[in-house]
N, C-alpha and C positions, 0 to 999 in steps of 0.2 A: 454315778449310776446312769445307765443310758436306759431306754426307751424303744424298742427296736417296734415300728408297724412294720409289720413283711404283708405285703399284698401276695395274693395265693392265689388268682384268679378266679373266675366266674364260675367252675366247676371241675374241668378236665383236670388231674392232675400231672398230667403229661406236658404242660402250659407253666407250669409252675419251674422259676428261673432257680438253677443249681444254688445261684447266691440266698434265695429266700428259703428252699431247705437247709441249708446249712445251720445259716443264723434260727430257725427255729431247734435246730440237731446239739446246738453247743452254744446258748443261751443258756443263762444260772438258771431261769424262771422261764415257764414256759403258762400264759394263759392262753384261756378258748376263750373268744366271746360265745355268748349265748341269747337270742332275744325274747326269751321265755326259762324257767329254773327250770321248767318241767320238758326244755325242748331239746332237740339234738342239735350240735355247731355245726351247720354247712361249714364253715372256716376248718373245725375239729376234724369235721369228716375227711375232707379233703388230705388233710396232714395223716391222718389216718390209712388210707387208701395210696399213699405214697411210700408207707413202710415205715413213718414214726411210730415209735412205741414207749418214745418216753413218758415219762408223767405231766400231764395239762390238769390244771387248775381252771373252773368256768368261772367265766367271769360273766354276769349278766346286765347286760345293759337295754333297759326298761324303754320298751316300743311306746314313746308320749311325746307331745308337745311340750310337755312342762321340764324345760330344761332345769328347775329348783331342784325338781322330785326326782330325775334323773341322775342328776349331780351328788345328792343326798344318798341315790341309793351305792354308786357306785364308792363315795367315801366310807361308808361302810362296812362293804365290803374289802375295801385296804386295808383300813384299821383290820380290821377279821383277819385279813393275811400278811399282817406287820411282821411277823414273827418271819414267814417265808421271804420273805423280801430284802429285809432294812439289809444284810450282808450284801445282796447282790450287788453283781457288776453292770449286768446286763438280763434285760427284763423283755423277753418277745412276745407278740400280739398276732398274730395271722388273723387278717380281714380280708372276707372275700373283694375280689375285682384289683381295683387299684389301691392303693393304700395312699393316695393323695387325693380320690373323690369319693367324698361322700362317706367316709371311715368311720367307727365309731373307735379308730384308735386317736382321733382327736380330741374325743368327750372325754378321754381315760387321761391321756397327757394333761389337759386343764385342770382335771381336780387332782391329780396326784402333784402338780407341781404348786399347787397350794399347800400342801404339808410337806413336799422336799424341793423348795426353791432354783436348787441348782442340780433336779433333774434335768439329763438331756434329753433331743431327740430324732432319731435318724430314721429314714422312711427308705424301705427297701419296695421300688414300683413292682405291680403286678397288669397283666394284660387287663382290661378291663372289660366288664361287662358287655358296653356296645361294639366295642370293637371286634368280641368275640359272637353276638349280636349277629351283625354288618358279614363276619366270615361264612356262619353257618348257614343266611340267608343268601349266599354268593352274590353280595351285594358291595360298592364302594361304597363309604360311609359319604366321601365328600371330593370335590374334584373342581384342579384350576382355582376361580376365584368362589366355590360357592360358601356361602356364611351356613355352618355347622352349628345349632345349638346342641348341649347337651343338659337337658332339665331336668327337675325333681316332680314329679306328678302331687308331690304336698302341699307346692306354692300355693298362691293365692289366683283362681282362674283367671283373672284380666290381667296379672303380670305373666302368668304362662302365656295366654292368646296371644300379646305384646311379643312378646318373645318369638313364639313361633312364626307369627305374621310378618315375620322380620327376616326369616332364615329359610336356606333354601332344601335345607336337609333338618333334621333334626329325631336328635335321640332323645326318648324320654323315660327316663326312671319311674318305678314306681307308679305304674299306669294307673293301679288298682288305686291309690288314693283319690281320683277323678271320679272316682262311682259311677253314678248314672249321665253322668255329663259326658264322658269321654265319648261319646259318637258325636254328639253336637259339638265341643272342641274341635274336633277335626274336620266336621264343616265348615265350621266358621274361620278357620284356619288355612283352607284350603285357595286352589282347588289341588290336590297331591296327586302325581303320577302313579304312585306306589306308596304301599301300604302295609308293613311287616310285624309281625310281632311275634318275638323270639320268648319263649318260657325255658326258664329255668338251662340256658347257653351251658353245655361243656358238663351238665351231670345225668344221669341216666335217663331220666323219666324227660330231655329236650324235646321241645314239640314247636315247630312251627306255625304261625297259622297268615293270612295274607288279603290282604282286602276290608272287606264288609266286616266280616271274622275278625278280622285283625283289630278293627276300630269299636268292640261292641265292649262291655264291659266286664272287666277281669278283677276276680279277686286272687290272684297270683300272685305275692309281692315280690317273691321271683322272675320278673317280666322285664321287657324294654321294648317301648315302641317304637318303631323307625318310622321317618318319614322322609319323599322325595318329591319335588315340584319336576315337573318338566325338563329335563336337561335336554 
């Protein structure tokens, strides 16, 4: 039994590579993540809006720090869907962006290969968030020798600072986890030429915003902040 992430990118569905519809089109099993039971799958959406109409099973994987209670929930929920599964051959996942950063098709591969050991797992890439970010913003993400981070806004603030104080560009996930801190982050971080923040890249409701705006605090967890030092 294989394990298929197909990354589906940040929103567009026009973005989305022939090879990752496919494999979600003629996969035995086809799940949606979902980050609430009571939410709709931006992942789903997307496969939706592309002309799938197969049948998707949600799968919900629990927005926490406690990877215990996370792991817990989503074994669970296998057991719940032993029955749809144990025959397959191949078992697809669509997560938005990339499907090698920052996926929750990795939390699903670890606890399910604790009950079928010789699961495999193959990762179909999708464009990623910042890079679709960096497009919409008519901006280069990074150029020559400059050092590029790309961060999780969840970390711990003095290994973010670290990080960014280190790089000449930098994309960050997840802004909205910084709260009230994210305009002092970026001082103290700076001083940055440019200053972008892309909502919600590649689905309807995108919205740019740039500067002061761009550095103030969002609760969008649909966001990516960019940053540039002087080039």
């Amino acid at each position: 039994m294989i394990l298929y992430g197909v990354g589906v990118g940040p929103g567009d569905p026009e973005l989305v590579t022939m090879g990752a519809f496919k494999m979600l089109e003629e996969a035995d099993v086809l799940f949606i993540p979902v980050s609430a039971e009571d939410k709709k799958s931006v992942a789903g959406d997307i496969y939706s809006r592309l002309g799938g109409k197969r049948e998707a099973h949600p799968l919900w994987f629990p927005m926490t720090g406690d990877s215990s209670k996370r792991d817990a929930e989503i074994l669970r929920q296998l057991n719940e869907y032993k029955e749809l599964w144990r025959n397959a051959r191949s078992i697809a996942l669509p997560v938005i962006g990339d499907s090698t950063l920052y996926a929750t098709a990795a939390y699903l591969y670890s606890v399910w290969r604790g009950i079928c050991p010789d699961l495999e797992l193959r990762l179909l890439p999708g464009i990623s968030a910042h890079s679709l970010a960096a497009s919409v913003a008519g901006e280069f993400l990074a150029l020559g020798g400059e050092r590029l981070a790309v961060l999780p806004g969840s970390v711990e603030l003095p290994k973010l600072e670290e990080a960014m104080k280190a790089s000449e560009c930098v994309a960050l996930y997840k802004p909205s986890a910084v709260g009230s801190s994210l305009p002092d982050l970026v001082k103290r971080t700076g001083p940055w030429k440019s200053v972008v923040r892309v909502h919600r890249a590649g689905l309807p409701e995108q919205r740019i915003v740039r500067e002061d705006e761009a550095s103030s605090p969002t609760d969008d967890y649909l966001s990516v902040l960019l940053l540039w030092r002087d080039r």
